[in-house]
C-alpha positions as CSV (number, residue, x, y, z in Angstrom):
1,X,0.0,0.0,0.0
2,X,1.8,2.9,-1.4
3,X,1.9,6.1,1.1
4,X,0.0,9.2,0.8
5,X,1.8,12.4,-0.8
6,X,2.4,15.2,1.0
7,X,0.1,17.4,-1.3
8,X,-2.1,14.4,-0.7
9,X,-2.1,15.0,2.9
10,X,-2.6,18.8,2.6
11,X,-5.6,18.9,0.8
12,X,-6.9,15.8,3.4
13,X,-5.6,18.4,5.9
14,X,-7.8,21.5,4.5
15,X,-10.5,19.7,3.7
16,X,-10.7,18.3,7.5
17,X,-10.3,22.0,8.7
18,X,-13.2,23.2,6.3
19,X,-15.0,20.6,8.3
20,X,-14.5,21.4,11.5
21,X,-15.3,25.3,10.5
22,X,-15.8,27.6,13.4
23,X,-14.6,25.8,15.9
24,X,-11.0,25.4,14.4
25,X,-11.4,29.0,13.5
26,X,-12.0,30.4,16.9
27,X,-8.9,28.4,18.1
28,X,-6.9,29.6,15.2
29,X,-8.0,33.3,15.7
30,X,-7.1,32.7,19.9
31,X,-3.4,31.5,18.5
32,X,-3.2,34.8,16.1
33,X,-4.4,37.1,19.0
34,X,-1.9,35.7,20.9
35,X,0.7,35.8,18.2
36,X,-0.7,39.6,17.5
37,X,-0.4,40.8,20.8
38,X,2.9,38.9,22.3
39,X,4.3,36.9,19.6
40,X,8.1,37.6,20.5
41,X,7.6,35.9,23.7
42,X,4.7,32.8,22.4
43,X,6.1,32.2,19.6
44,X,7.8,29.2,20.6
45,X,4.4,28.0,22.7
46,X,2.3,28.4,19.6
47,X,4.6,26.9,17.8
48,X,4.7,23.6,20.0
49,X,0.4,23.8,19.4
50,X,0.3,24.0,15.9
51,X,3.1,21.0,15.8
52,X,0.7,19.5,18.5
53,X,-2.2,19.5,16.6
54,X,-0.3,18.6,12.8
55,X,0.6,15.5,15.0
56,X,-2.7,14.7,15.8
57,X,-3.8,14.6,12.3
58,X,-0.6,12.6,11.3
59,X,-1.1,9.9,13.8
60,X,-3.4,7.3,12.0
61,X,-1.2,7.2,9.3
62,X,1.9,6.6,12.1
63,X,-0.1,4.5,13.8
64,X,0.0,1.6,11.3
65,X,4.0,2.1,10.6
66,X,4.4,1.6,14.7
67,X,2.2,-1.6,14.7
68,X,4.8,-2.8,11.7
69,X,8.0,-2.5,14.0
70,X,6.6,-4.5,16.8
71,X,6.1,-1.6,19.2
72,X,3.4,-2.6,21.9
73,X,2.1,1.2,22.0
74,X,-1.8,1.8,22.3
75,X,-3.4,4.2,19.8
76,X,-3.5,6.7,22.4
77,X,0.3,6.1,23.8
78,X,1.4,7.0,19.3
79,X,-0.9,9.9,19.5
80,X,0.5,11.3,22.4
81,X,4.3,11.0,21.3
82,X,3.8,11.8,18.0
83,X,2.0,15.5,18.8
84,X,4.5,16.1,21.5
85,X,7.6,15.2,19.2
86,X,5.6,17.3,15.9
87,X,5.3,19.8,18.4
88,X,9.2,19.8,19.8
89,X,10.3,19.9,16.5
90,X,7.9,22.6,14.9
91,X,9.0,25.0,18.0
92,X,12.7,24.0,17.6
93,X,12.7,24.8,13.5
94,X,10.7,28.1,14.3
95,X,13.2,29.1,17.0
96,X,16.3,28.0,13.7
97,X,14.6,29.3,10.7
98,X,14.8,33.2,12.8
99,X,18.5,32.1,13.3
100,X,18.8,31.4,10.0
101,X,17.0,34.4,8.8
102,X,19.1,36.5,10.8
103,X,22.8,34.7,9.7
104,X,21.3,35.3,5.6
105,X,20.2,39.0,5.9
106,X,23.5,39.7,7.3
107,X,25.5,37.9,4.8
108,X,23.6,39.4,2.3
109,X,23.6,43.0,3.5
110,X,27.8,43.2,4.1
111,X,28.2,41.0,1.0
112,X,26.5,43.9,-1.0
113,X,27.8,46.0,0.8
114,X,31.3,45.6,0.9
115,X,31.2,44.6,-3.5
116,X,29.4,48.3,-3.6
117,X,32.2,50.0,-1.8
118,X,34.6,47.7,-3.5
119,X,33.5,49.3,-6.8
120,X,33.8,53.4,-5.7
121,X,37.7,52.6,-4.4
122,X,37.0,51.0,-0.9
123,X,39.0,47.3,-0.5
124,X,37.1,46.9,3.1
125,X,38.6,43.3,3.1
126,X,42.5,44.4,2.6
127,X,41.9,47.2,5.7
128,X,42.4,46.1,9.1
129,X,40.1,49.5,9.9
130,X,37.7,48.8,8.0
131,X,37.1,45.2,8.7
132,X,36.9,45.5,12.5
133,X,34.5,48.6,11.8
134,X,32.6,46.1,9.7
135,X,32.9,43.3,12.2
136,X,31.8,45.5,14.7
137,X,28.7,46.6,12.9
138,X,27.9,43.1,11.9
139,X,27.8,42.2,15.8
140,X,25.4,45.2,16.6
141,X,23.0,44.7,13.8
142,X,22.6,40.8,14.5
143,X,21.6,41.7,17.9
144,X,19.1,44.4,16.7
145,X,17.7,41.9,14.3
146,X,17.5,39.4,16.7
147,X,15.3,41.3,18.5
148,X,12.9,42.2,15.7
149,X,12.7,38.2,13.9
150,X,10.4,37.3,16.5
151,X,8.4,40.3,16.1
152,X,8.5,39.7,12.3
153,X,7.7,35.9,12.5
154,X,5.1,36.2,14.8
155,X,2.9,39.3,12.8
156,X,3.5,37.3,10.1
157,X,1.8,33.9,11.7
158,X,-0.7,36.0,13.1
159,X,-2.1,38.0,10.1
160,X,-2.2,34.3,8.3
161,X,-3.6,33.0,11.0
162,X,-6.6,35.6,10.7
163,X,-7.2,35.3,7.1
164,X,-7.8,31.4,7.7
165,X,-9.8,32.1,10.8
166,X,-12.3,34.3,8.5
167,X,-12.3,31.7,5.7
168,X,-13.2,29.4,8.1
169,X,-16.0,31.6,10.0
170,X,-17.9,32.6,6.6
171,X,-17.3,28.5,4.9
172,X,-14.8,29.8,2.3
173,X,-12.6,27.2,1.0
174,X,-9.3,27.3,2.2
175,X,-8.0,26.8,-1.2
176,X,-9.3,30.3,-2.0
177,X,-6.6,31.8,-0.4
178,X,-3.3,32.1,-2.1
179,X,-0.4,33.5,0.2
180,X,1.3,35.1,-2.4
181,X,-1.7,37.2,-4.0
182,X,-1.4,40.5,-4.0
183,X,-5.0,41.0,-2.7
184,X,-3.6,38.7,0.5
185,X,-0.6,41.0,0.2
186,X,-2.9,44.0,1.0
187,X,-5.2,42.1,3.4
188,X,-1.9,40.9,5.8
189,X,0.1,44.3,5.6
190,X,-2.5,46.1,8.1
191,X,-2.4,43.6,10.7
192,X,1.0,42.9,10.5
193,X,2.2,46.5,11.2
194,X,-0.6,46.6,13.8
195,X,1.3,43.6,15.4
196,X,4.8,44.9,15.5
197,X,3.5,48.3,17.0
198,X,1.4,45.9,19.7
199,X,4.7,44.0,20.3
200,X,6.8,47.0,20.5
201,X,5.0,47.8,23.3
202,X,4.9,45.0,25.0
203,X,8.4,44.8,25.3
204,X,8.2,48.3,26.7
205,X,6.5,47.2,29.2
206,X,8.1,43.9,29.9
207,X,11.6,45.8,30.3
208,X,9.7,48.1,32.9
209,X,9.5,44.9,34.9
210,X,12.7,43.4,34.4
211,X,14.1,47.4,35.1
212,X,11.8,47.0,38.4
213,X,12.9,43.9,40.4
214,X,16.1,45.8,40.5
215,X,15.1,49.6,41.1
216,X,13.3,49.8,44.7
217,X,9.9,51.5,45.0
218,X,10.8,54.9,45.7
219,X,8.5,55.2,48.8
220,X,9.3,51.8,49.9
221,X,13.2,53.3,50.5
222,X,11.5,56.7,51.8
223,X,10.0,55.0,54.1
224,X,12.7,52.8,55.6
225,X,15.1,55.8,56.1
226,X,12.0,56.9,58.7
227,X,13.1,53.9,60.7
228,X,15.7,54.1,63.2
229,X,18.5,51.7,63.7
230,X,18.7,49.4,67.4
């Protein structure tokens, strides 16, 4: 018995979320608030849920394959390892493919770079100046953009994740909705500046309470200089 493709298994998958319709939709739209709101800090939970729930979709088709190695493992017992190891590994790629977006933006950017200079008179590579300069701005801009991937990844997921709650709420086919139209183009842009303003904030205000647990309440030390020492 030959083994389902994969664009087998995603248009079994869409269909089966057409099916389920509002219900998926309202959890979907719960993930893409949360993505919305706090993504730089969920994204790595969300992620583990989505991989959660793709493994509960795979497991009757892992189910058999376990059966054919012998394993004495109840329907349940697959189910439950194979949405916790989908789930381990959709959080862990997430968490690598920012990495990775991070490592390629800066190759490309001081690759261009350095060609363009290399063209008006500047050999950046042959200067011991300007290659530390260079180094050094590398090392500052990967930090910045580490910062901001998570922010960019999660508006991303959660402007997706709203156009597929609404097809599901209204009974659209999923297959109506192309990711790289320019109509969906238009439709994700709003909510994924939205986002990154929502999640600048956020991190405002969860440095305010990292800043905190080290800065004392200034009436909590006015008040102990009103005590006098034995």
């Amino acid at each position: 018995m030959s083994q389902p493709s994969l664009q087998e298994m995603t248009s079994n998958l869409a269909v089966k979320m057409e099916e389920m319709g509002a219900p998926l939709g309202m959890a979907i739209l719960g993930l893409s608030i949360l993505l919305f709101l706090q993504g730089h800090r969920r994204l790595p939970l969300v992620s583990f849920i989505i991989g959660a729930s793709i493994g509960y979709y795979l497991s009757p088709q892992v189910t058999p394959l376990v059966e054919e190695f012998g394993l004495s493992l109840t329907a349940t017992q697959v189910t439950g390892i194979v949405c916790f190891l989908v789930g381990m590994v959709l959080s862990a790629l997430v968490r690598l493919s920012t990495r990775m977006l991070t490592s390629a933006f800066i190759f490309v950017t001081f690759s261009t770079g350095i060609q363009t200079l290399s063209n008006y008179g500047f050999d950046i590579e042959r200067s011991n100046l300007w290659s530390g300069l260079a180094a050094l701005a590398a090392f500052f801009l990967t930090m910045g953009i580490n910062r901001l991937l998570p922010m960019i990844v999660s508006a991303i997921f959660a402007a997706y994740g709203c156009l597929l709650a609404t097809l599901l709420f209204t009974g659209n086919p999923l297959s109506t909705f192309e990711p790289v139209e320019v109509k969906t183009f238009a439709l994700m842009t709003p909510i994924f500046v939205f986002s990154l303003f929502l999640q600048r904030i956020d991190v405002a205000k969860q440095q305010e309470k990292e800043d905190a647990k080290y800065d004392p309440d200034p009436e909590y030390v006015e008040a102990q200089q009103h005590f006098i020492p034995l």
